[in-house]
Every structure is written in C-alpha cells, then in structure tokens.
N, CA, C and O atoms as CSV, one atom per row, in Angstrom:
chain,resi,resn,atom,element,x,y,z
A,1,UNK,N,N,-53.712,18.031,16.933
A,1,UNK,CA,C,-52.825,16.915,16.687
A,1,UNK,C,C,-52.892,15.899,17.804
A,1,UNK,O,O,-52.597,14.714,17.645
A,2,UNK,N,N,-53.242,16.360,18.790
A,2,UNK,CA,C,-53.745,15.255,19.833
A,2,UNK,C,C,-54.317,14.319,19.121
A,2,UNK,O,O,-54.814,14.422,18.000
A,3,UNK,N,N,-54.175,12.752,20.278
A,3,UNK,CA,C,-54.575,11.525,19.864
A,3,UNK,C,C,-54.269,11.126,18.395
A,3,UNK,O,O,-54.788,10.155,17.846
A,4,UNK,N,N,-53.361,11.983,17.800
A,4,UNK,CA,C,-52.881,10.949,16.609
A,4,UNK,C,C,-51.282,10.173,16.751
A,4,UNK,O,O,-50.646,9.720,15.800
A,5,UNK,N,N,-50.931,10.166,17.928
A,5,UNK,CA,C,-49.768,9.523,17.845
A,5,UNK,C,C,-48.404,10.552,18.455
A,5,UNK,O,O,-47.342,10.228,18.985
A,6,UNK,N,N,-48.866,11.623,18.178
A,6,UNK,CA,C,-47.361,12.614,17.972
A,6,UNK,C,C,-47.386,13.108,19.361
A,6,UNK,O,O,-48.377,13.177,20.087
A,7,UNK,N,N,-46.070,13.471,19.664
A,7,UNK,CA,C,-45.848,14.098,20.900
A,7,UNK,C,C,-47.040,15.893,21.021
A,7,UNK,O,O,-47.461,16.610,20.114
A,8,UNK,N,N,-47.179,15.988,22.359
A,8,UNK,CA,C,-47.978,17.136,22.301
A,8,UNK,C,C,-47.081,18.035,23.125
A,8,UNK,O,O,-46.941,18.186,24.338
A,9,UNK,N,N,-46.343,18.755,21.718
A,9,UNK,CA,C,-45.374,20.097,22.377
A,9,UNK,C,C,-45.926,21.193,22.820
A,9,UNK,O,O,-46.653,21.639,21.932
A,10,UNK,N,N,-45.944,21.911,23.845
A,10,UNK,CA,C,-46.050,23.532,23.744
A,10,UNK,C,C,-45.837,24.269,21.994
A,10,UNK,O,O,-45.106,24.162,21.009
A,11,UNK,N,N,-46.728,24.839,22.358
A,11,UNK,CA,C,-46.369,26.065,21.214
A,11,UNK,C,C,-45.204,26.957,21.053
A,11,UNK,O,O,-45.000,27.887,21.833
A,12,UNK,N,N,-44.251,26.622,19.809
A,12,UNK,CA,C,-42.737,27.377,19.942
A,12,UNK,C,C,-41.600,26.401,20.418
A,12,UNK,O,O,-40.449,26.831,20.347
A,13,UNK,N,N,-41.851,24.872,20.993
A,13,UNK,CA,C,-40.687,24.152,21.225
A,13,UNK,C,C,-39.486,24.123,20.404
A,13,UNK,O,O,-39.653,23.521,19.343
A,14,UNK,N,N,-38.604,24.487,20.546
A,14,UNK,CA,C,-37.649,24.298,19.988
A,14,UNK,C,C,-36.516,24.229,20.533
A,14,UNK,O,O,-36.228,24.794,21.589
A,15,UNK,N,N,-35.584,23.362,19.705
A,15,UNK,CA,C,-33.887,23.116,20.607
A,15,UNK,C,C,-34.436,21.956,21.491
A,15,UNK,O,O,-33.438,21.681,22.158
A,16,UNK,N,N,-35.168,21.330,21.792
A,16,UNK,CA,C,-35.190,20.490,23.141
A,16,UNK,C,C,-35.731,21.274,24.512
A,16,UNK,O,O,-35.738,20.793,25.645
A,17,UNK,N,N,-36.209,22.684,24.096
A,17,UNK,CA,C,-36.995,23.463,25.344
A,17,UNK,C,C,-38.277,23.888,24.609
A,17,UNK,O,O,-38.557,24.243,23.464
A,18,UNK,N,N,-38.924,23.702,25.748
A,18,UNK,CA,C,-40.479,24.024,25.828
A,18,UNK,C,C,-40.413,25.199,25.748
A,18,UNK,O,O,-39.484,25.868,26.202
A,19,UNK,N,N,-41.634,25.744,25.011
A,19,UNK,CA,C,-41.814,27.302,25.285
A,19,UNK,C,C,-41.359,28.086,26.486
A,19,UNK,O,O,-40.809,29.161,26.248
A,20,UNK,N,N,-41.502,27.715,27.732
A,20,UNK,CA,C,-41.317,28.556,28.448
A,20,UNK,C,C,-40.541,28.367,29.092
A,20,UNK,O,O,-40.586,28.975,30.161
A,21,UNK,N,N,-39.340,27.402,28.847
A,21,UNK,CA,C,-38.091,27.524,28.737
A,21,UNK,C,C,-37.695,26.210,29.713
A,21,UNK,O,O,-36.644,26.071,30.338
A,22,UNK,N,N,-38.667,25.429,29.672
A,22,UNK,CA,C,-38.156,24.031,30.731
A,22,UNK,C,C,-37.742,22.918,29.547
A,22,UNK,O,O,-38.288,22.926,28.444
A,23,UNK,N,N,-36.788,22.042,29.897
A,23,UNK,CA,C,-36.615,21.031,29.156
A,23,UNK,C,C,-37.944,20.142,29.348
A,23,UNK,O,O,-38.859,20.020,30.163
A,24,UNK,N,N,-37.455,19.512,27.948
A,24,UNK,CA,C,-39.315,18.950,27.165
A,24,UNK,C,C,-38.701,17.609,27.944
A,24,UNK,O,O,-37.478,17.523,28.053
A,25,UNK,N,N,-39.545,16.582,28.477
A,25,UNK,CA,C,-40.198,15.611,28.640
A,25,UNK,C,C,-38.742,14.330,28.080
A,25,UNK,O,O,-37.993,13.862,28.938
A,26,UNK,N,N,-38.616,14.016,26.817
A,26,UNK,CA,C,-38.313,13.285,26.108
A,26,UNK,C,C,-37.709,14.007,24.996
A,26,UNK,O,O,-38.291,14.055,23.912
A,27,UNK,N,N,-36.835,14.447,25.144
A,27,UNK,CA,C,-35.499,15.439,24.182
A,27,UNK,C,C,-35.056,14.374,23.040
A,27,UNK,O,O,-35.360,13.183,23.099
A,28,UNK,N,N,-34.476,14.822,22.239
A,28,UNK,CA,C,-33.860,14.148,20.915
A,28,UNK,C,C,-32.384,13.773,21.828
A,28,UNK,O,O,-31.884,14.538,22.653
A,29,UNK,N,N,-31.990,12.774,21.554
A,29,UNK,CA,C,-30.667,12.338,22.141
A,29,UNK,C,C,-29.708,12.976,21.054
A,29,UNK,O,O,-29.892,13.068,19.840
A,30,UNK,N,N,-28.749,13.348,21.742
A,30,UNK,CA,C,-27.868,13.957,20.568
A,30,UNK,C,C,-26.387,13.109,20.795
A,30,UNK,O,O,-25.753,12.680,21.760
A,31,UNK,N,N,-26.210,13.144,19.046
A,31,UNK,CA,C,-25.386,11.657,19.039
A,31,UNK,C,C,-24.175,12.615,18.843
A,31,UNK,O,O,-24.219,13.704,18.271
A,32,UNK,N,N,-23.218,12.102,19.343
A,32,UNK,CA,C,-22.293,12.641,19.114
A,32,UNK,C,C,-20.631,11.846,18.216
A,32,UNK,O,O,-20.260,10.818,18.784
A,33,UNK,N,N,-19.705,12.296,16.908
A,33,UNK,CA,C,-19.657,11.456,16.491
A,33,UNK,C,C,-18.522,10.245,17.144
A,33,UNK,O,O,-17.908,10.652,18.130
A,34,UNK,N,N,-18.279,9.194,16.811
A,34,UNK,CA,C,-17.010,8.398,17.411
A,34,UNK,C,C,-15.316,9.005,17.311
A,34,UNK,O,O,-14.982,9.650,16.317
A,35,UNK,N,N,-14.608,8.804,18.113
A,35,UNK,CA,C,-13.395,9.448,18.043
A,35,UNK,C,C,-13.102,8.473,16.905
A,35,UNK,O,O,-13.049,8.822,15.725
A,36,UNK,N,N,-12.935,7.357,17.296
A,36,UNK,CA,C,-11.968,6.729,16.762
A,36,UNK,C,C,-12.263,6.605,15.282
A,36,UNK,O,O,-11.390,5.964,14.698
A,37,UNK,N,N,-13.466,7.132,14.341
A,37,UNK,CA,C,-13.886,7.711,13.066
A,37,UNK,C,C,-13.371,9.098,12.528
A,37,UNK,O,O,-13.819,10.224,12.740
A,38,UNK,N,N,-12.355,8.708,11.808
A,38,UNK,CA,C,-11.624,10.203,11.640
A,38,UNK,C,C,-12.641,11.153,10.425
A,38,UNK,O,O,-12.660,10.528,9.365
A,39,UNK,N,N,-13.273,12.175,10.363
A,39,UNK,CA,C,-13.104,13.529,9.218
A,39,UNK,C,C,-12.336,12.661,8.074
A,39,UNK,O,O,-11.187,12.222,8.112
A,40,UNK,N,N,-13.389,12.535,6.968
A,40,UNK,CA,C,-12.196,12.411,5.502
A,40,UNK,C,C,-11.610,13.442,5.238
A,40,UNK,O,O,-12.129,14.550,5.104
A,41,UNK,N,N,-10.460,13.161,5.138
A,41,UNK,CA,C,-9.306,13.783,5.011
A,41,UNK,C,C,-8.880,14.090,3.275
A,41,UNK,O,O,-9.031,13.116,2.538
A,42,UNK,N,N,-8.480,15.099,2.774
A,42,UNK,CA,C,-7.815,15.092,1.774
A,42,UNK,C,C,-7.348,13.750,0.678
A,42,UNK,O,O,-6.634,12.852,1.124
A,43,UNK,N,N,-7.753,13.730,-0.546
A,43,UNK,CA,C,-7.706,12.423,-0.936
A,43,UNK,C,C,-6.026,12.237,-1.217
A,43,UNK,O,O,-5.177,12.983,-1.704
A,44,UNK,N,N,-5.993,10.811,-0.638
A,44,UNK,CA,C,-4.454,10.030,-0.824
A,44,UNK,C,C,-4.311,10.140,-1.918
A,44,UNK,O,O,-5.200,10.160,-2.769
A,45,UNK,N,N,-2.952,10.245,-2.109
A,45,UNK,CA,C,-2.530,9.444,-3.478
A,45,UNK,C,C,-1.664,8.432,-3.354
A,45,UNK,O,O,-0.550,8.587,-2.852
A,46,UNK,N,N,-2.194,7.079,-3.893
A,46,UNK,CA,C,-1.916,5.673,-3.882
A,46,UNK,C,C,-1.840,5.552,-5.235
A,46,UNK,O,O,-2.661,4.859,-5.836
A,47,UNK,N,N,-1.231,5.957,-5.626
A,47,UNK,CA,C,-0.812,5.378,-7.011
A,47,UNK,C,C,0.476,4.638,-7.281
A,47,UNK,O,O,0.580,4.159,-8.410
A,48,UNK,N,N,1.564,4.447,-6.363
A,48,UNK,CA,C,2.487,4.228,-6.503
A,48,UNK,C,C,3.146,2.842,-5.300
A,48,UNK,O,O,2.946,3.032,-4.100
A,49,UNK,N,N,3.671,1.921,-5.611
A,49,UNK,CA,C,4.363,1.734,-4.007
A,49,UNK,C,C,4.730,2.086,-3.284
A,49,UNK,O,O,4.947,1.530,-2.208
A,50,UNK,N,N,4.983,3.360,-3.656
A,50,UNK,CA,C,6.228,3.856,-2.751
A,50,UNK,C,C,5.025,4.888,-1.962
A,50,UNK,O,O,5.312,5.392,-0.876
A,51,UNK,N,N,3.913,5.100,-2.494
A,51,UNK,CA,C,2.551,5.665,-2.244
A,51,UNK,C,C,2.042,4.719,-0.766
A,51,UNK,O,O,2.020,4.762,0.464
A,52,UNK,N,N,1.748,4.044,-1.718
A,52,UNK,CA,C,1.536,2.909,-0.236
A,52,UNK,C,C,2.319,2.912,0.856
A,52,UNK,O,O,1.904,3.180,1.984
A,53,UNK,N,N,3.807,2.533,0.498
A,53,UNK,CA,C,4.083,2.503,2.018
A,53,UNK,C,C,4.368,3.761,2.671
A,53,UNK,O,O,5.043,3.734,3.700
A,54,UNK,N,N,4.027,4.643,2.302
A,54,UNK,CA,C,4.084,5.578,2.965
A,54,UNK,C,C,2.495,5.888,3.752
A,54,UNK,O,O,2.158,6.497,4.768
A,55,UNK,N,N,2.108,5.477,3.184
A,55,UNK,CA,C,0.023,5.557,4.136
A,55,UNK,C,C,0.402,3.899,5.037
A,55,UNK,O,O,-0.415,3.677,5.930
A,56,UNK,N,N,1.400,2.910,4.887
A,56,UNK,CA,C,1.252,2.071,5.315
A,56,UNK,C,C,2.007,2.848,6.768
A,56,UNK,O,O,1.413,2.818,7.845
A,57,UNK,N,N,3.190,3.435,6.637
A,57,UNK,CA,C,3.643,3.641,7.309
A,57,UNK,C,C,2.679,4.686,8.486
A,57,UNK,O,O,2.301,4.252,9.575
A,58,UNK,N,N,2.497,5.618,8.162
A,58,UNK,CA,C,1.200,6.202,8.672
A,58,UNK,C,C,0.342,6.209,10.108
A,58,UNK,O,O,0.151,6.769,11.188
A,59,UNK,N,N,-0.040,5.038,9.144
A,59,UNK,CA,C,-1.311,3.829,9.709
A,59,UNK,C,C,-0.726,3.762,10.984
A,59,UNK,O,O,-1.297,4.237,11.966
A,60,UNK,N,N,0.980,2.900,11.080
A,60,UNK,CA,C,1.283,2.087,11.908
A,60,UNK,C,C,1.393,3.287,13.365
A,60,UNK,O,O,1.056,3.041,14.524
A,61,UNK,N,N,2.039,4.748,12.755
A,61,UNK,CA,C,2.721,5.742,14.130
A,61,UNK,C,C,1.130,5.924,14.028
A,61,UNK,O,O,1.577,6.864,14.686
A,62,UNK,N,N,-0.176,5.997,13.895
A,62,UNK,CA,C,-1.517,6.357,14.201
A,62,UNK,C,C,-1.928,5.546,14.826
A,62,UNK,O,O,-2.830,5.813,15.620
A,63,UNK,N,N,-1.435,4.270,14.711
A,63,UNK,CA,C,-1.923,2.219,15.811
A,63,UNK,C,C,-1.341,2.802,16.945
A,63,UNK,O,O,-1.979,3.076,17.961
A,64,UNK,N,N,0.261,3.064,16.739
A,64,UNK,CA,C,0.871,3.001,17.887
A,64,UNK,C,C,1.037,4.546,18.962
A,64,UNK,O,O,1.518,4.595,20.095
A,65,UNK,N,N,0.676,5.258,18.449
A,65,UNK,CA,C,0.197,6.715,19.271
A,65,UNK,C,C,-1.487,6.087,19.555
A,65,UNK,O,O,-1.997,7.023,20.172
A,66,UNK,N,N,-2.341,5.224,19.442
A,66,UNK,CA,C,-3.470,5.012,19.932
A,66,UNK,C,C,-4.310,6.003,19.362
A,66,UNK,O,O,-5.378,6.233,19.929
A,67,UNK,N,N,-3.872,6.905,17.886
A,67,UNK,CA,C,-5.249,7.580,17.627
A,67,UNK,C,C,-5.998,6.574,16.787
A,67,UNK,O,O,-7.030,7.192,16.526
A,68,UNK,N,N,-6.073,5.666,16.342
A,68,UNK,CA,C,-7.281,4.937,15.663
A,68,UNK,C,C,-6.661,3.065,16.460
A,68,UNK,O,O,-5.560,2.529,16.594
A,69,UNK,N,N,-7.937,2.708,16.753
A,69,UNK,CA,C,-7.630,0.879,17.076
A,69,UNK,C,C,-6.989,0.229,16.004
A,69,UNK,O,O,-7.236,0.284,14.799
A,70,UNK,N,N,-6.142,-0.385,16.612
A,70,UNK,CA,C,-5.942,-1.646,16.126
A,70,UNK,C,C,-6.183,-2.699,15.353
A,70,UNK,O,O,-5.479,-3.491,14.726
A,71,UNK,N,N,-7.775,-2.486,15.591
A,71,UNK,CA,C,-8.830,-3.171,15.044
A,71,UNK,C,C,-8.924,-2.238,13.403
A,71,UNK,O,O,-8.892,-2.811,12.314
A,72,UNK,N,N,-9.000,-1.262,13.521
A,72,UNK,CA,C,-9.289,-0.271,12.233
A,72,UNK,C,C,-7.531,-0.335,11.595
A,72,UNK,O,O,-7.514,-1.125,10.651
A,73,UNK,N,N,-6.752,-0.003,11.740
A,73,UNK,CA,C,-5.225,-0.200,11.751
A,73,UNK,C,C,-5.357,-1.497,10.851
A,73,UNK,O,O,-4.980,-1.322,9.693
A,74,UNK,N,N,-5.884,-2.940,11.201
A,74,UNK,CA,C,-5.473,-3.559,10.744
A,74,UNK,C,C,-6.150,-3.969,9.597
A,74,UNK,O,O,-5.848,-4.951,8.919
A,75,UNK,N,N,-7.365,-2.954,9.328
A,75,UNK,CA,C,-8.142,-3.588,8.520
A,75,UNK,C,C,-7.652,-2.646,7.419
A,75,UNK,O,O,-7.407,-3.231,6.363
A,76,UNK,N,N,-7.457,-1.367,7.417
A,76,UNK,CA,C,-6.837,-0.361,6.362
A,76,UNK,C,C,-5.585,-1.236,6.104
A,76,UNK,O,O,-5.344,-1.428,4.912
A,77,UNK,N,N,-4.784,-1.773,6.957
A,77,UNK,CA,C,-3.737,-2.141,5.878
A,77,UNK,C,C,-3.778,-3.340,5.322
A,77,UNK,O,O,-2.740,-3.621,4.723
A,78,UNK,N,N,-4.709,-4.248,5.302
A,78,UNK,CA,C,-5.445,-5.473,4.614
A,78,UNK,C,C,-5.813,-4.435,3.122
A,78,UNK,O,O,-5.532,-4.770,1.971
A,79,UNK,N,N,-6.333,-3.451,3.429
A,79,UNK,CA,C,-6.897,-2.640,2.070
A,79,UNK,C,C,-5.743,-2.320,1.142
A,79,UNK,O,O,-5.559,-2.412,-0.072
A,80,UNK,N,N,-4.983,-1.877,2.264
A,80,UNK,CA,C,-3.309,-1.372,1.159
A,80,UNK,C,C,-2.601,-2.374,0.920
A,80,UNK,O,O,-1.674,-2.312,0.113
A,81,UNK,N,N,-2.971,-3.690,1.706
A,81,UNK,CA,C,-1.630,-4.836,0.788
A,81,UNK,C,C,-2.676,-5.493,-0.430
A,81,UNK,O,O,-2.242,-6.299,-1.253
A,82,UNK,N,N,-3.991,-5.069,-0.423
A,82,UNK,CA,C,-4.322,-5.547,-1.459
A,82,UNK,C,C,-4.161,-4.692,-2.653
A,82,UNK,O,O,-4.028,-5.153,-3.787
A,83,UNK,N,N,-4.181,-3.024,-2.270
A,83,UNK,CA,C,-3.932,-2.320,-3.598
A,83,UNK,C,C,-2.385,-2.485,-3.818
A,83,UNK,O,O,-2.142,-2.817,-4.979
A,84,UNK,N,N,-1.400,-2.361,-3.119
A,84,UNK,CA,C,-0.608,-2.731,-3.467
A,84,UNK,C,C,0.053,-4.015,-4.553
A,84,UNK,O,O,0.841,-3.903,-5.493
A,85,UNK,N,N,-0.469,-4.948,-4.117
A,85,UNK,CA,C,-0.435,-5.938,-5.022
A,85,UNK,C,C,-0.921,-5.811,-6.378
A,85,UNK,O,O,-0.395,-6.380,-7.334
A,86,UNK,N,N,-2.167,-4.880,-6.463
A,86,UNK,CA,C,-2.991,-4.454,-7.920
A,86,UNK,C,C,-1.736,-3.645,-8.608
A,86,UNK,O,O,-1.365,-3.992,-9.729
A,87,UNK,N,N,-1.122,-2.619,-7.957
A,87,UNK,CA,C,-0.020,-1.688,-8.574
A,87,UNK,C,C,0.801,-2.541,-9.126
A,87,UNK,O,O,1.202,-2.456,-10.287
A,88,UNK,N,N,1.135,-3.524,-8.225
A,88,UNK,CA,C,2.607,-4.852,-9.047
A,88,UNK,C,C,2.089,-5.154,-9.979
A,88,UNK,O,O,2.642,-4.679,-10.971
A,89,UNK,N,N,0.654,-6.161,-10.337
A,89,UNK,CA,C,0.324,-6.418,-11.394
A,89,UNK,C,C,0.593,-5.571,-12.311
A,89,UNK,O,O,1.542,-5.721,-13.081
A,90,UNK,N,N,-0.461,-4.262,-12.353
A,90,UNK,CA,C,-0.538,-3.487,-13.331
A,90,UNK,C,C,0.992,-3.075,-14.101
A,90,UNK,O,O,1.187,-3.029,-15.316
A,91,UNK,N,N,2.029,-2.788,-12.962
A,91,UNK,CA,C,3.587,-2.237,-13.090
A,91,UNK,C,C,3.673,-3.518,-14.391
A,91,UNK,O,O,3.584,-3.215,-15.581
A,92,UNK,N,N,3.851,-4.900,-13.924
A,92,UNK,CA,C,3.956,-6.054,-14.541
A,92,UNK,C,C,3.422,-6.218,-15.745
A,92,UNK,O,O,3.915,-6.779,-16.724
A,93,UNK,N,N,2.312,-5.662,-15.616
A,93,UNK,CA,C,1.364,-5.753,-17.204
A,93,UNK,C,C,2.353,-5.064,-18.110
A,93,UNK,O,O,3.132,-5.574,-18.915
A,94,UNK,N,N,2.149,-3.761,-17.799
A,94,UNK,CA,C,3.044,-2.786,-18.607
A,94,UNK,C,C,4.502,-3.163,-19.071
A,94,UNK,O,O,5.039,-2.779,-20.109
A,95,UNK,N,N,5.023,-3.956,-18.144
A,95,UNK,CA,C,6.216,-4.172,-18.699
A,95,UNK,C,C,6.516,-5.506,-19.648
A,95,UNK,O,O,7.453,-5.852,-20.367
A,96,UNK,N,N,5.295,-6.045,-19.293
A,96,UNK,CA,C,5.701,-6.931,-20.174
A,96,UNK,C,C,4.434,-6.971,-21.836
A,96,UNK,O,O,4.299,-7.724,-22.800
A,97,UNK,N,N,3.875,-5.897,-21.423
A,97,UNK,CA,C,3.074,-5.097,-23.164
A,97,UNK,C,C,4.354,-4.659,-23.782
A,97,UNK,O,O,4.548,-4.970,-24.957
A,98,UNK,N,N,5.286,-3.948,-23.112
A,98,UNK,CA,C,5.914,-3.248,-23.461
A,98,UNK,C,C,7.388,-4.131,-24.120
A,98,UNK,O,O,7.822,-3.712,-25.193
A,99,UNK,N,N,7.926,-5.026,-23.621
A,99,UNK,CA,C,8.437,-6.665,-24.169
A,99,UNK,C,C,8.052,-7.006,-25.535
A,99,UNK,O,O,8.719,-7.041,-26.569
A,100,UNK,N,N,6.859,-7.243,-25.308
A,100,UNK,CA,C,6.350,-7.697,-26.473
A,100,UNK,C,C,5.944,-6.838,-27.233
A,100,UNK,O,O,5.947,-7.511,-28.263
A,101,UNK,N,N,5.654,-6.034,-27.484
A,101,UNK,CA,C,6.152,-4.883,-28.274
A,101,UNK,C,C,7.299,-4.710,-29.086
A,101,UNK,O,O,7.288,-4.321,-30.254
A,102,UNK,N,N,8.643,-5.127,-28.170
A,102,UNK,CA,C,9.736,-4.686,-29.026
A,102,UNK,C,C,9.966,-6.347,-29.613
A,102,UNK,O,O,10.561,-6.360,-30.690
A,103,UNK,N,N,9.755,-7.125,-29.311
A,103,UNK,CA,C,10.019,-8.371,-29.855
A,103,UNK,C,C,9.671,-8.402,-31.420
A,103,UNK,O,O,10.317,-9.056,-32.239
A,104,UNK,N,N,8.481,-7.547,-31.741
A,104,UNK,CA,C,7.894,-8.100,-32.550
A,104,UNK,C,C,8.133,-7.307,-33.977
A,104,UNK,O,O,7.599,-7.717,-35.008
C-alpha cells in the first residue's frame, strides 16, 4: 500500500496505537459532543397551549440556570410562539366549522 496515498501503519494498529504499543504519528482527533447540544429527549407533547407554555416555561429555568445559551433559548421559543399561534388557528378553525354547522 505504500506510495498510494494512505498512511503506512504497523501491522495490527488499532485504537490510535501502533502495534507495539506507541501512539501512531497522526491519531484520529476525537470529537467530543457540545454541552450545550442536549440528547433528544423523550418526545414533547405540544398539542395544546397550555402544552406550550409549559416547554415555554422550561426553556426559560434552562436560559436562566445557564444549561443551554441564550442564543438556543431564544431560538426554541421563536419555534413555540410560532406553533403556538398554529394551535389558535386550528382551536379557531374548529370553532367556527363547528358555528356553522349549527347555523345551518
């Protein structure tokens, strides 16, 4: 495999050690992940307003204990005042299918 490009390991490298047990040359960097990227968690249920503000609420003791930025904080709840608003509609739709319905 020489001269085609590829690293020239000892025979048996593995883990980031050379066969005979010295670290190799140029190791794989190992990434490790961001704190402030939480594990998905159990799926929400947002179905409701009262759904929302309760993940809104959340959000805010998670901003203000400093486990996720500010920056992320403010962009999740840009996400929930927009589903929120979808729930009013929809609430709205229904009630007024349901209006016209009995009108008729």
């Amino acid at each position: 495999m020489s001269g085609q490009g590829w690293p020239n390991y000892p025979q048996g490298a593995e883990n980031g050690q050379a066969a005979w047990g010295q670290p190799l040359a140029n190791p794989a960097p190992v990434v490790q992940p961001s704190p402030l990227i939480r594990q998905p968690s159990k799926r929400l249920k947002l179905e409701t307003a009262a759904h929302v503000r309760r993940e809104l609420a959340r959000l805010y003791r998670e901003a203000r204990r400093e486990e996720i930025s500010t920056q992320t904080a403010t962009r999740l709840a840009y996400l929930l005042e927009v589903l929120s608003r979808q729930i009013e509609r929809s609430d709205l739709e229904k009630r007024i299918e349901a209006l016209e319905g009995k009108t008729e």
